[in-house]
MDAnalysis code that builds the backbone (N, CA, C; Angstrom):
import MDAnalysis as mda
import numpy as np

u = mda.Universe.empty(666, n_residues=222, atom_resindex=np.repeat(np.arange(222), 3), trajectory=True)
u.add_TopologyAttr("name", ["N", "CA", "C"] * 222)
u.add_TopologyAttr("resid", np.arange(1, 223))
u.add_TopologyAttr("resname", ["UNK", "UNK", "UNK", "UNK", "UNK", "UNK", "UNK", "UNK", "UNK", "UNK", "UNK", "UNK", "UNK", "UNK", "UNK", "UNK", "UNK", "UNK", "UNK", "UNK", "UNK", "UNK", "UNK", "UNK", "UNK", "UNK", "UNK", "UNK", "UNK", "UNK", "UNK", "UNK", "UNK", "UNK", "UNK", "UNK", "UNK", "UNK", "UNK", "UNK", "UNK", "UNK", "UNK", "UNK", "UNK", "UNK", "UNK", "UNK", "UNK", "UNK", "UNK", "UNK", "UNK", "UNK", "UNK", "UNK", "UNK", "UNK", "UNK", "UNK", "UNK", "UNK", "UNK", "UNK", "UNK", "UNK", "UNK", "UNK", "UNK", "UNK", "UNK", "UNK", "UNK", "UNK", "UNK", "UNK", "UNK", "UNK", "UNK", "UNK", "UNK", "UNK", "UNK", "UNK", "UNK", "UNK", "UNK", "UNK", "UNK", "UNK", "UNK", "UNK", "UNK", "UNK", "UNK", "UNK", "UNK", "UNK", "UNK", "UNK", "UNK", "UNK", "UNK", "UNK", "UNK", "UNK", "UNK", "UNK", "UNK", "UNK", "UNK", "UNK", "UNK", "UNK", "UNK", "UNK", "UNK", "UNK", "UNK", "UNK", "UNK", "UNK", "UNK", "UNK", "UNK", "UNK", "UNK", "UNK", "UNK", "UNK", "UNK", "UNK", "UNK", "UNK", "UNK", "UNK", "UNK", "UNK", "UNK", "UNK", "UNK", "UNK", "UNK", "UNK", "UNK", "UNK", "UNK", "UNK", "UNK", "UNK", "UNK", "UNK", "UNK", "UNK", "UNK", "UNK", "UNK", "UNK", "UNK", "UNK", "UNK", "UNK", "UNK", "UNK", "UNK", "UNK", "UNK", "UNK", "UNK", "UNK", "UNK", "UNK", "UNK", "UNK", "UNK", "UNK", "UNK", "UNK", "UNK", "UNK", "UNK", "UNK", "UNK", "UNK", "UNK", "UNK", "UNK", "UNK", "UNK", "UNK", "UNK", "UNK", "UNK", "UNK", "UNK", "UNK", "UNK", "UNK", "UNK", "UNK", "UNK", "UNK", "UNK", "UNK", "UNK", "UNK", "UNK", "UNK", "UNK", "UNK", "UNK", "UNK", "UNK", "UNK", "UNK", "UNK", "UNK", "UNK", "UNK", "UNK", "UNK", "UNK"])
u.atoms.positions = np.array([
    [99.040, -39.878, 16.453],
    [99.474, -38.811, 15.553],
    [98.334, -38.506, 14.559],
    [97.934, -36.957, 14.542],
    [96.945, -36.691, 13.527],
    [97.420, -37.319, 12.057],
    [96.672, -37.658, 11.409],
    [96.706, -37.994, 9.801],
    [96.919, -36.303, 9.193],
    [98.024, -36.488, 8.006],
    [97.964, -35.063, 7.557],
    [96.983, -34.441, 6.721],
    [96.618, -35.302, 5.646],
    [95.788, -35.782, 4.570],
    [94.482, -35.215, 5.810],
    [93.864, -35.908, 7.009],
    [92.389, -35.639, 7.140],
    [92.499, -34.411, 7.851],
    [93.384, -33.633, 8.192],
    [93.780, -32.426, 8.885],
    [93.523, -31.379, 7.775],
    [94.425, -31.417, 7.016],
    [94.321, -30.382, 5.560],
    [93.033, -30.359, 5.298],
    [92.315, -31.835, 5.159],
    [90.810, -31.665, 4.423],
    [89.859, -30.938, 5.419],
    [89.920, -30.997, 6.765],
    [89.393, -30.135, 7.839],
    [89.617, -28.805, 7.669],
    [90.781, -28.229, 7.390],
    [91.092, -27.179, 7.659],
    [90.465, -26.088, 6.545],
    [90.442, -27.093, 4.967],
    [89.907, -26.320, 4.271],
    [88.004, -26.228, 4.207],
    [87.911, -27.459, 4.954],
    [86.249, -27.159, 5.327],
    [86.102, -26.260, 6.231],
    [86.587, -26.034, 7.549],
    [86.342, -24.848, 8.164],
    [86.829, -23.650, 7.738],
    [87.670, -23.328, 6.218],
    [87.667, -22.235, 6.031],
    [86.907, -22.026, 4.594],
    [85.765, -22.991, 4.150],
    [84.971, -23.334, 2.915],
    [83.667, -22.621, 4.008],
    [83.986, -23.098, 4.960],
    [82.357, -22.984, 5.636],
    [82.337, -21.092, 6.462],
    [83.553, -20.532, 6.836],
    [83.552, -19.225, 7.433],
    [83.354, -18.525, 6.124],
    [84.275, -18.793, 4.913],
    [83.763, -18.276, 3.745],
    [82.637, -17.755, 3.435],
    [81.254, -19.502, 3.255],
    [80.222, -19.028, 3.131],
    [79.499, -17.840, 3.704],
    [79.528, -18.425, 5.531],
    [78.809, -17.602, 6.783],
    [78.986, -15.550, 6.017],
    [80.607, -15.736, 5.871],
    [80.855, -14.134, 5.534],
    [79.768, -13.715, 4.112],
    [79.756, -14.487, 3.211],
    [79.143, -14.173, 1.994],
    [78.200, -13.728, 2.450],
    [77.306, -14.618, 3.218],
    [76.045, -14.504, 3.636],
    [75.388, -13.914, 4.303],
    [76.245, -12.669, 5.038],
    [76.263, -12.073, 5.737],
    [76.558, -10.411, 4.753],
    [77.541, -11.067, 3.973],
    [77.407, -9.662, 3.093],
    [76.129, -9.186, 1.424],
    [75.362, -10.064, 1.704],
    [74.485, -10.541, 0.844],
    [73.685, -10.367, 1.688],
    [72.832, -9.996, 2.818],
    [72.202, -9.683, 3.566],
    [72.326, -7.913, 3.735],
    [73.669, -7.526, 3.972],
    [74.156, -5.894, 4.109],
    [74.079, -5.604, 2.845],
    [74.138, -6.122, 1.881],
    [73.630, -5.626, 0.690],
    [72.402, -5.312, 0.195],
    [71.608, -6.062, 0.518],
    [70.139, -6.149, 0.306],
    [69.491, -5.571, 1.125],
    [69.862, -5.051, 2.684],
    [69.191, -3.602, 3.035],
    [69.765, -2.306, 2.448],
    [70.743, -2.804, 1.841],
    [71.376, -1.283, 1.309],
    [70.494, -0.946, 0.023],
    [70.362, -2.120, -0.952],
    [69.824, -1.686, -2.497],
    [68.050, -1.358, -1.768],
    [67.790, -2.543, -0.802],
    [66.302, -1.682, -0.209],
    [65.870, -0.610, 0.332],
    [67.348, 0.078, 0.854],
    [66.827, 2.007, 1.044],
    [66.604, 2.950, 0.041],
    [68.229, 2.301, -0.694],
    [68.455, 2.600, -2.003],
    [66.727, 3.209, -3.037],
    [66.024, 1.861, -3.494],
    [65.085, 1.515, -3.970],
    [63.957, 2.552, -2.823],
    [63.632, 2.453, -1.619],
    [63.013, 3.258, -0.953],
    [63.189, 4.853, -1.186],
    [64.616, 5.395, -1.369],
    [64.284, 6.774, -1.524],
    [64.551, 7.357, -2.931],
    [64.198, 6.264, -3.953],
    [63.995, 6.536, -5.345],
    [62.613, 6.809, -4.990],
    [61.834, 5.748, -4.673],
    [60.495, 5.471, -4.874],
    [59.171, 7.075, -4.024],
    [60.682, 7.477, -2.745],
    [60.332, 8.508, -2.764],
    [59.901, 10.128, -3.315],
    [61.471, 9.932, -4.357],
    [61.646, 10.943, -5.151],
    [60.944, 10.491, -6.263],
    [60.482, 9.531, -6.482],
    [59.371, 9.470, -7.750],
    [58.092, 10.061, -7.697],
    [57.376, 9.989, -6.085],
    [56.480, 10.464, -5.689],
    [56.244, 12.255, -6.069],
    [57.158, 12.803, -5.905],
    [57.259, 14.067, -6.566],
    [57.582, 14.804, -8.329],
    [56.663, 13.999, -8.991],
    [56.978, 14.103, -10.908],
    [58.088, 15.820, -10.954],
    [58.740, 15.182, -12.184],
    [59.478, 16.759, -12.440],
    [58.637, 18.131, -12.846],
    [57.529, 17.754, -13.409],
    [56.292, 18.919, -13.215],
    [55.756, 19.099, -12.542],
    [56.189, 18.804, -11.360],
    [55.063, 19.127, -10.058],
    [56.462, 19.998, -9.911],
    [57.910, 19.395, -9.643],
    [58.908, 20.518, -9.342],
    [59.223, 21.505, -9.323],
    [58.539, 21.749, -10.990],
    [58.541, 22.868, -11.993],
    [57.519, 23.764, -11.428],
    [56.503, 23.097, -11.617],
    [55.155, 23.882, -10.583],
    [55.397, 24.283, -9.768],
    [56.280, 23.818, -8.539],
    [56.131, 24.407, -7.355],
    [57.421, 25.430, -7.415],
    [58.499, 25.352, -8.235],
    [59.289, 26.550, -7.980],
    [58.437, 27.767, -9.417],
    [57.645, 27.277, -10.268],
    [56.495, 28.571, -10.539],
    [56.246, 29.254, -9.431],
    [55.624, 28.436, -8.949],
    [54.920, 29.023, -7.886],
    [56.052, 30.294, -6.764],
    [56.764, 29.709, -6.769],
    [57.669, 30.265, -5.459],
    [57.816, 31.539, -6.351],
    [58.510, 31.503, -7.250],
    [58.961, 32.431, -8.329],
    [57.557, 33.660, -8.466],
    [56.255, 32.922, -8.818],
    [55.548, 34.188, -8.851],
    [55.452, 34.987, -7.600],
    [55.014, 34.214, -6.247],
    [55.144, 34.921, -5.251],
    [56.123, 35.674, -4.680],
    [57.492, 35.488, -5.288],
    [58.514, 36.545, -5.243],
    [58.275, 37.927, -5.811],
    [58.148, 37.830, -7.476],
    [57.699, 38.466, -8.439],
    [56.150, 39.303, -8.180],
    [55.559, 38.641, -7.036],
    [54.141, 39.612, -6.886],
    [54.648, 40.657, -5.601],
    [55.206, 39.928, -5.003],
    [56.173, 40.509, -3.743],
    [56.787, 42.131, -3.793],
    [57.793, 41.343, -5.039],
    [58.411, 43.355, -5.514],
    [57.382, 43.991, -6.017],
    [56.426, 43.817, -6.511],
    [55.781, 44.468, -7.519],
    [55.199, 45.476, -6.206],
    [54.438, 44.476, -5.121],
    [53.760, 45.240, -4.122],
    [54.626, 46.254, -3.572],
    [55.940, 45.765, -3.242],
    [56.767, 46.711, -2.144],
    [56.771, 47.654, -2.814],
    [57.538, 47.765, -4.449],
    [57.079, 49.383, -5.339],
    [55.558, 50.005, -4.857],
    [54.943, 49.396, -5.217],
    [53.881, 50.327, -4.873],
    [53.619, 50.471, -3.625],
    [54.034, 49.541, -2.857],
    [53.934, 50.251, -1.205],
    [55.028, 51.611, -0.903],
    [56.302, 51.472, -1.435],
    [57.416, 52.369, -1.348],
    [56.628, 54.028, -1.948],
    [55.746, 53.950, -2.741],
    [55.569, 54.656, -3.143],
    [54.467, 55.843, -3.056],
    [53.556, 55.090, -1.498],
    [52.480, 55.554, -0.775],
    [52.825, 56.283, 0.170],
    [52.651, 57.669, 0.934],
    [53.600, 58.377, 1.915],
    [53.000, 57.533, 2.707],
    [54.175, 57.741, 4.150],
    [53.641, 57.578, 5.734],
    [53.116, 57.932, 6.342],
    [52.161, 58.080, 6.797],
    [51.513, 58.791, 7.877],
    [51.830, 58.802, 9.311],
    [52.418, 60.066, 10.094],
    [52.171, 59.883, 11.370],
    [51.460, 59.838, 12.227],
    [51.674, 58.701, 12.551],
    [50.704, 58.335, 14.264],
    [51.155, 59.333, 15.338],
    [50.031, 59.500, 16.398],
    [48.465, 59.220, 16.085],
    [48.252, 60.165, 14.843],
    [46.952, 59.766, 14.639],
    [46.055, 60.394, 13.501],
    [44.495, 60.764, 14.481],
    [44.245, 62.053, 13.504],
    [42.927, 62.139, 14.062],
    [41.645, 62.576, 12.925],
    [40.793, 61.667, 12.611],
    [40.516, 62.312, 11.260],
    [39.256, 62.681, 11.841],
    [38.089, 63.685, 11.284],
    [36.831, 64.159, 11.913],
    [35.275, 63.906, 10.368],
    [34.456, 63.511, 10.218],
    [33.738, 62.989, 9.464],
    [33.470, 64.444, 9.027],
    [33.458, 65.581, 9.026],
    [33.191, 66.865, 8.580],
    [34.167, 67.387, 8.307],
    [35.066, 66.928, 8.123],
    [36.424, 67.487, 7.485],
    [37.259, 66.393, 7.022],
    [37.148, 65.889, 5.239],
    [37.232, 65.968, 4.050],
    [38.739, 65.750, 4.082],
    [39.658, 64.962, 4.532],
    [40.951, 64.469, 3.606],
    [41.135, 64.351, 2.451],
    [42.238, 64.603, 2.161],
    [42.818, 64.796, 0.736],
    [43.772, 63.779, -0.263],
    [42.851, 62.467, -0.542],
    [43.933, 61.847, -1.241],
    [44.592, 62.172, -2.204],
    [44.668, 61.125, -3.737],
    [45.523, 60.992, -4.413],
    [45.263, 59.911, -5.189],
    [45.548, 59.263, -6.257],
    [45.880, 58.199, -7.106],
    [47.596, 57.987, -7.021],
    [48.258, 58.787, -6.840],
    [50.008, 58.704, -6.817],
    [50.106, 58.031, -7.831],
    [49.265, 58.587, -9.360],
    [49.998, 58.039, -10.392],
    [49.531, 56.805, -10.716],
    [49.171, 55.284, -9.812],
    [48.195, 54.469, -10.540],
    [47.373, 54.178, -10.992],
    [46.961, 53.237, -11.884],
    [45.665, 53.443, -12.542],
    [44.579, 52.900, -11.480],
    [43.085, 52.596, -12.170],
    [42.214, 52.104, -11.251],
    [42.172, 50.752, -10.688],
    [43.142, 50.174, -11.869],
    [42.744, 48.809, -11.626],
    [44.053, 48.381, -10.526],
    [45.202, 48.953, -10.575],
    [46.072, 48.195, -9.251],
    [45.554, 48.947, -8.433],
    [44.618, 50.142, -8.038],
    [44.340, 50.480, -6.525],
    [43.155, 49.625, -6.502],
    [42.586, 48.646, -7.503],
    [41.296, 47.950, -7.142],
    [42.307, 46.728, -6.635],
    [43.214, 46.549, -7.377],
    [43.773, 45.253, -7.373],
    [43.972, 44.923, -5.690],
    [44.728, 45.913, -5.091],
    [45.656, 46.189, -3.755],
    [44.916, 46.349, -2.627],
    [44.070, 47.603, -2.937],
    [43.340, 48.141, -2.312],
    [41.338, 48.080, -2.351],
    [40.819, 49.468, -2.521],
    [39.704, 50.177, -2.456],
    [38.995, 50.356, -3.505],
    [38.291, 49.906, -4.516],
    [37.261, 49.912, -5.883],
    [37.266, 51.891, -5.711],
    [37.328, 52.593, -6.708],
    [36.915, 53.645, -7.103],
    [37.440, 54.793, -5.844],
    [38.833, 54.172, -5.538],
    [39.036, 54.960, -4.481],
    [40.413, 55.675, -4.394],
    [41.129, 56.571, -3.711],
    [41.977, 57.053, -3.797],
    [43.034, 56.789, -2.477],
    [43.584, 56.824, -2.722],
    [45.038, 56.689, -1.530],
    [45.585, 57.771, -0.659],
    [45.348, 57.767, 1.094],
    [45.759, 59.004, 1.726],
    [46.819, 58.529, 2.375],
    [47.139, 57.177, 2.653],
    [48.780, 57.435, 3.221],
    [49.084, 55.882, 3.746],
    [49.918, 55.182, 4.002],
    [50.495, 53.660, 4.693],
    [50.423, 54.426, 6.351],
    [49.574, 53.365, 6.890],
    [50.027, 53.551, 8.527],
    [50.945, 52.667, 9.117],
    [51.274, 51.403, 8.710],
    [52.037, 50.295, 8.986],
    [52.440, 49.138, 7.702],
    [53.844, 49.400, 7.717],
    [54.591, 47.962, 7.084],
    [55.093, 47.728, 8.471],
    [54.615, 46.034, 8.198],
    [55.331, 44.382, 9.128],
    [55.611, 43.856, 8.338],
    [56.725, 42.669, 8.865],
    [56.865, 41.932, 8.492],
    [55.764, 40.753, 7.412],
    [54.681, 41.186, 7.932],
    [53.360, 40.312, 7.758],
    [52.268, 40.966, 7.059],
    [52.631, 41.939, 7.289],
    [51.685, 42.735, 6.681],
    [51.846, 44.449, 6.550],
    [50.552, 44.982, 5.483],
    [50.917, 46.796, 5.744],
    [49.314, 46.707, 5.726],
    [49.093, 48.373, 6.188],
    [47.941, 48.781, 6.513],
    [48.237, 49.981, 6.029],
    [47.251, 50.768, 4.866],
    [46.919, 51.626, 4.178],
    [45.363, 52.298, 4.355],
    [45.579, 53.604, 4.341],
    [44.043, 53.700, 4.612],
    [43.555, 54.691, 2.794],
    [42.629, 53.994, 2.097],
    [41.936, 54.652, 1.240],
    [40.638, 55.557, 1.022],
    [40.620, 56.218, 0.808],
    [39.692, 57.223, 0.800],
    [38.507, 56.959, -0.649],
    [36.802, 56.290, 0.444],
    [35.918, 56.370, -0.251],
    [35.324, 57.444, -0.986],
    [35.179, 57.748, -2.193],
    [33.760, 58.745, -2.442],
    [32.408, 57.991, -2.135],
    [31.856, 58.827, -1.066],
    [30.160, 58.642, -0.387],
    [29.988, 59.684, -0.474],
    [28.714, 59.882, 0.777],
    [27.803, 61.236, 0.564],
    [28.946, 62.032, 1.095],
    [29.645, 61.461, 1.850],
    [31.260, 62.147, 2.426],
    [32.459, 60.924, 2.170],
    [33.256, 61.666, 2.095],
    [34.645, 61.198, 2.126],
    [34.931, 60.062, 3.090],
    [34.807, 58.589, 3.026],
    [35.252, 57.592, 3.594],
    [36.508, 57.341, 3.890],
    [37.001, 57.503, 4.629],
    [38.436, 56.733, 5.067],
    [38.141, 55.211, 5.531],
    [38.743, 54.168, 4.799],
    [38.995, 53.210, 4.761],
    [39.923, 52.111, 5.151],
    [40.220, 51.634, 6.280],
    [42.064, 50.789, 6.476],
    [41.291, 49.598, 5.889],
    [42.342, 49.322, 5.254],
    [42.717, 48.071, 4.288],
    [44.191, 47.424, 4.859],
    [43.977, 46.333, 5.195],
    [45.074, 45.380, 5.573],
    [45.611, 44.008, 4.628],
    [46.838, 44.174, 4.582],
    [47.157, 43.201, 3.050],
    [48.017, 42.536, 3.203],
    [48.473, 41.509, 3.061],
    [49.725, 40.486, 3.102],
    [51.019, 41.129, 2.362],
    [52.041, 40.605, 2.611],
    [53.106, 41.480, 1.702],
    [53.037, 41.021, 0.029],
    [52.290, 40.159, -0.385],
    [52.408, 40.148, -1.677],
    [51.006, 40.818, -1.916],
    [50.560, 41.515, -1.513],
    [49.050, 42.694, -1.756],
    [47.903, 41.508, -1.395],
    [48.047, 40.893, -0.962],
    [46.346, 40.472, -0.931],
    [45.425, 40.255, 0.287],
    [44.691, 40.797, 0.369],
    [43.601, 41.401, 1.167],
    [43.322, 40.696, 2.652],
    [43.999, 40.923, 4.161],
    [43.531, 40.190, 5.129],
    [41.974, 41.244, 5.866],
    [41.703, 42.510, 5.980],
    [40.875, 42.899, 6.682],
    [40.841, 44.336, 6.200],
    [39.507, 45.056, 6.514],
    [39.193, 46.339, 6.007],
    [38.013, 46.722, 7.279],
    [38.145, 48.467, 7.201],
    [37.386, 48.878, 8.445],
    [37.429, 50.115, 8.070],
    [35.406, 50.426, 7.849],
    [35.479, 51.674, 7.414],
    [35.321, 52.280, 8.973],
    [35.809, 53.456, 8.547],
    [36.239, 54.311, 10.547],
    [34.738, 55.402, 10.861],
    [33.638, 55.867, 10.126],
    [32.712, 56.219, 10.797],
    [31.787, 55.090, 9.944],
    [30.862, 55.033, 11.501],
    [29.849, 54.427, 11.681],
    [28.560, 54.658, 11.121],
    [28.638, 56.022, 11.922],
    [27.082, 57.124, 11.751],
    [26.905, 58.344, 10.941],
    [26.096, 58.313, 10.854],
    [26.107, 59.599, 9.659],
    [26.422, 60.569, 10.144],
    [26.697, 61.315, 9.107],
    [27.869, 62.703, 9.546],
    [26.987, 63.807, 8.800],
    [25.767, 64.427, 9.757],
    [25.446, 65.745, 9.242],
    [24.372, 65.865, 10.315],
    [23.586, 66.951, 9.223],
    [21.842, 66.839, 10.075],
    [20.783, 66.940, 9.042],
    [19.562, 66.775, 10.021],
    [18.474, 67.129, 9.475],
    [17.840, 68.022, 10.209],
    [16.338, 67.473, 9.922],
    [15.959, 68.420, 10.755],
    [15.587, 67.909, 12.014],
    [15.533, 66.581, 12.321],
    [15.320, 66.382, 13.802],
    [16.369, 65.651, 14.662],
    [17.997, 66.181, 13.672],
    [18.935, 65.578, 14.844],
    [20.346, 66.235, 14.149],
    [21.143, 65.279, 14.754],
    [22.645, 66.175, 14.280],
    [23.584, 64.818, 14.617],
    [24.742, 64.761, 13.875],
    [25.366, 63.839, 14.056],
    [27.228, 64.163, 13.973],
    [27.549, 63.232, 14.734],
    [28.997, 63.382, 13.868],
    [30.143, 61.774, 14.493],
    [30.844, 61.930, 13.450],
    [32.155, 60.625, 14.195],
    [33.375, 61.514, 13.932],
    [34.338, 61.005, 14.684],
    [35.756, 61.064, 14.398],
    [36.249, 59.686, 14.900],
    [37.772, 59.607, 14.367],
    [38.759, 58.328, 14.587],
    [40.112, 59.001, 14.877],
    [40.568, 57.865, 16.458],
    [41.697, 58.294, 16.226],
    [42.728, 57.058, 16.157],
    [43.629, 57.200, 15.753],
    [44.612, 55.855, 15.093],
    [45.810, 56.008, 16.118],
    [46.315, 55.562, 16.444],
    [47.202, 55.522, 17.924],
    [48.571, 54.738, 17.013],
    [49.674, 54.787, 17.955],
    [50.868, 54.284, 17.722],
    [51.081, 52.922, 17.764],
    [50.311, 52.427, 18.491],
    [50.423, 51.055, 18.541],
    [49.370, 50.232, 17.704],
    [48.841, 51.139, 16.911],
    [47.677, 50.650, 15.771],
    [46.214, 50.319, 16.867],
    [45.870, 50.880, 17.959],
    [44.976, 50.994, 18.409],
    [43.531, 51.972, 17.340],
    [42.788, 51.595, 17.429],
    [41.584, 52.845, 16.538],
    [40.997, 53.059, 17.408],
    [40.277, 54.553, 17.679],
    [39.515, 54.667, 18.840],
    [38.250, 55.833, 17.744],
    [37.117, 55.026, 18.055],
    [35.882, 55.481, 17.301],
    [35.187, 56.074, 17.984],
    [34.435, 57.337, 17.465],
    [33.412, 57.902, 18.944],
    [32.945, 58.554, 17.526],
    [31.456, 58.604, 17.891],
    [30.356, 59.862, 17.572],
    [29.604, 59.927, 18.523],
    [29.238, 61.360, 18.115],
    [28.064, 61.848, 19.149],
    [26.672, 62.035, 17.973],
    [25.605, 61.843, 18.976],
    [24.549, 62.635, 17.953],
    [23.127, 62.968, 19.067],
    [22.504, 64.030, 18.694],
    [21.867, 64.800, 19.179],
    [20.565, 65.054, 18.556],
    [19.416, 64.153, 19.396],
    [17.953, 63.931, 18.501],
    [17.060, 65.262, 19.128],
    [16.459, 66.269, 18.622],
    [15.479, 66.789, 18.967],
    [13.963, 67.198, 18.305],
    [12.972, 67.841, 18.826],
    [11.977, 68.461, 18.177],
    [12.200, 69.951, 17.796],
    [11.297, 70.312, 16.694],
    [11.029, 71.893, 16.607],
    [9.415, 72.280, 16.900],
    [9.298, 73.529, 17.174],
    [7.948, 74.136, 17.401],
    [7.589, 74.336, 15.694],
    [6.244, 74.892, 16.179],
    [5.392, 75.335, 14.782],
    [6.561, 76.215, 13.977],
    [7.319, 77.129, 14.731],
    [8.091, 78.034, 13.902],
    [9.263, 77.524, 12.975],
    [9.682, 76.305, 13.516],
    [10.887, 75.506, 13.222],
    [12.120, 75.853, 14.111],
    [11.847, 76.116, 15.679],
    [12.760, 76.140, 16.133],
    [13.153, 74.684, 17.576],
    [14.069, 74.434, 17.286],
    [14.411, 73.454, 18.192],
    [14.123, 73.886, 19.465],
    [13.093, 72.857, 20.485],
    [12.750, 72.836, 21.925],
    [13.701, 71.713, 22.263],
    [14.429, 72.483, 23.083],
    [15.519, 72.372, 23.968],
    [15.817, 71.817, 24.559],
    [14.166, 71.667, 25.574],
    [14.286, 70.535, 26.536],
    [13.836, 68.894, 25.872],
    [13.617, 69.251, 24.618],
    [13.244, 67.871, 23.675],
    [15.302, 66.612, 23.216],
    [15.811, 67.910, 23.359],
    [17.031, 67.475, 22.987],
    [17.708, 65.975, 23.948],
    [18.402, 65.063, 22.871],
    [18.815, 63.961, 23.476],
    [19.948, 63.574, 22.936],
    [21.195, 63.555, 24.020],
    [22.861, 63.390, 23.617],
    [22.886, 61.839, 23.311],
    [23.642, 61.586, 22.311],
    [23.762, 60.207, 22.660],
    [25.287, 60.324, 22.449],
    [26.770, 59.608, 23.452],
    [28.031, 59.274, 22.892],
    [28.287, 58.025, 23.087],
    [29.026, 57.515, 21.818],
    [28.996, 56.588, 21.733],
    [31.255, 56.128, 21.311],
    [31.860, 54.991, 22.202],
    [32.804, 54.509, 22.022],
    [33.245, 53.728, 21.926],
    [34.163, 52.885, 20.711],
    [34.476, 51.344, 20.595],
    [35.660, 51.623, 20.187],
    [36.581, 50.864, 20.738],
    [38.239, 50.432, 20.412],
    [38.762, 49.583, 19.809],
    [39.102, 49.731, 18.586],
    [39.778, 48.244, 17.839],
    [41.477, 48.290, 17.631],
    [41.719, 47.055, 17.175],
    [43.169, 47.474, 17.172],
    [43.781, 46.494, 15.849],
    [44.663, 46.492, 15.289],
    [45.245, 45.931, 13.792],
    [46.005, 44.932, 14.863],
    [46.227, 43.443, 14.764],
    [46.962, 42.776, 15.215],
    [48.483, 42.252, 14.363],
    [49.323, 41.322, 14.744],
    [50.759, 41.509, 14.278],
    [50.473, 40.618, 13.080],
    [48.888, 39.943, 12.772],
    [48.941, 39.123, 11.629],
    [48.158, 39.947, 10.835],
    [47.630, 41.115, 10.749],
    [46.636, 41.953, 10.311],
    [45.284, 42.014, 9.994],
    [44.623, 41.594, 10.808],
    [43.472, 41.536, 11.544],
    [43.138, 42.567, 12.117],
    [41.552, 43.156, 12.108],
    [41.210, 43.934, 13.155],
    [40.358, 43.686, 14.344],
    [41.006, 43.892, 15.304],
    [39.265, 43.133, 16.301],
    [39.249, 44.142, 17.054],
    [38.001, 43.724, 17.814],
    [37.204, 45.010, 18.452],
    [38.056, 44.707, 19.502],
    [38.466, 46.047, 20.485],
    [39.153, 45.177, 22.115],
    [37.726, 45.809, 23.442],
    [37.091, 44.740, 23.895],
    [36.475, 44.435, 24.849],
    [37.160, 44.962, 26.357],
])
């Protein structure tokens, strides 16, 4: 017959000893818990509350530069594609009312505004009009908060004559933001009288294709 006395004292050692095992076990699940715990403090410490501050500045101005642009983009007409502009015939911009310094800011130094050819998502393309010895048309390509990805003045070659040649460009701007560039120019002699010999005369035409891409870029297409 078991003793009762050494039975009881068994019974409460094997339930002194499952006791422990459980403690010890929850004292273990605890201590990976306060160690994630402690891990993604140590994370969020890594980021100070002025850097926070900084970075929603930041977000905040680039919102705030954002509208400012779309007004003044809203406020540039459209132009329909195609376009065909000719280096001897003189487009007609505009200021539309801003001063010099946001069309320097946006755009073109000392220049005037003839029309938006493209808002994207990514970008717009505006073309500004240089004063030179002639009237420059200019595309300017800009991020949506205005700042500057690519520019392409559209004639090449000089646009007139002298006396021993003749020149000219035109551009044409396509729907799919293709540019298609061509001049011609025409070298000759004159006699004693100053009249052009004829058979001295030499055509030259010349053609290159570029195109505005969906990040606003221009490249030449080969």
């Amino acid at each position: 017959m078991i003793n009762r006395k050494k039975y009881k004292k068994m019974t409460y050692l094997i339930a002194i000893i499952v006791l422990v095992i459980i403690l010890f076990y929850s004292f273990l699940e605890m201590n990976k818990f306060a160690k994630g715990v402690i891990d993604d403090t140590k994370r969020m410490d890594t980021i100070s509350f002025p850097e926070v501050f900084y970075i929603e500045s930041i977000k905040n101005d680039v919102k705030n530069e954002q509208r400012i642009f779309d007004d003044y983009l809203k406020a540039i007409p459209a132009i329909e594609l195609p376009l065909n502009l000719k280096c001897d015939v003189e487009p007609v911009g505009s200021t539309l009312g801003f001063n010099d310094a946001t069309i320097e800011k946006y755009g073109q130094k000392y220049s005037e505004i003839f029309g938006k050819i493209a808002v994207r998502e990514n970008f717009a393309a505006i073309i500004y009009l240089y004063p030179a010895d002639i009237v420059l048309p200019i595309i300017q390509t800009t991020d949506r908060q205005g700042n500057k990805i690519a520019e392409f003045k559209v004639y090449e070659e000089y646009c007139g004559a002298d006396e021993f040649f003749w020149s000219t460009s035109w551009v044409t701007i396509m729907e799919d933001l293709t540019i298609v560039l061509k001049d011609s120019t025409i070298m000759y002699e004159r006699n004693c009288e100053g009249e052009i010999i004829e058979e001295t005369k030499k055509k030259e035409v010349r053609q290159r294709k570029f195109q505005i891409d969906n990040k606003g870029k221009i490249n030449e297409k080969l």
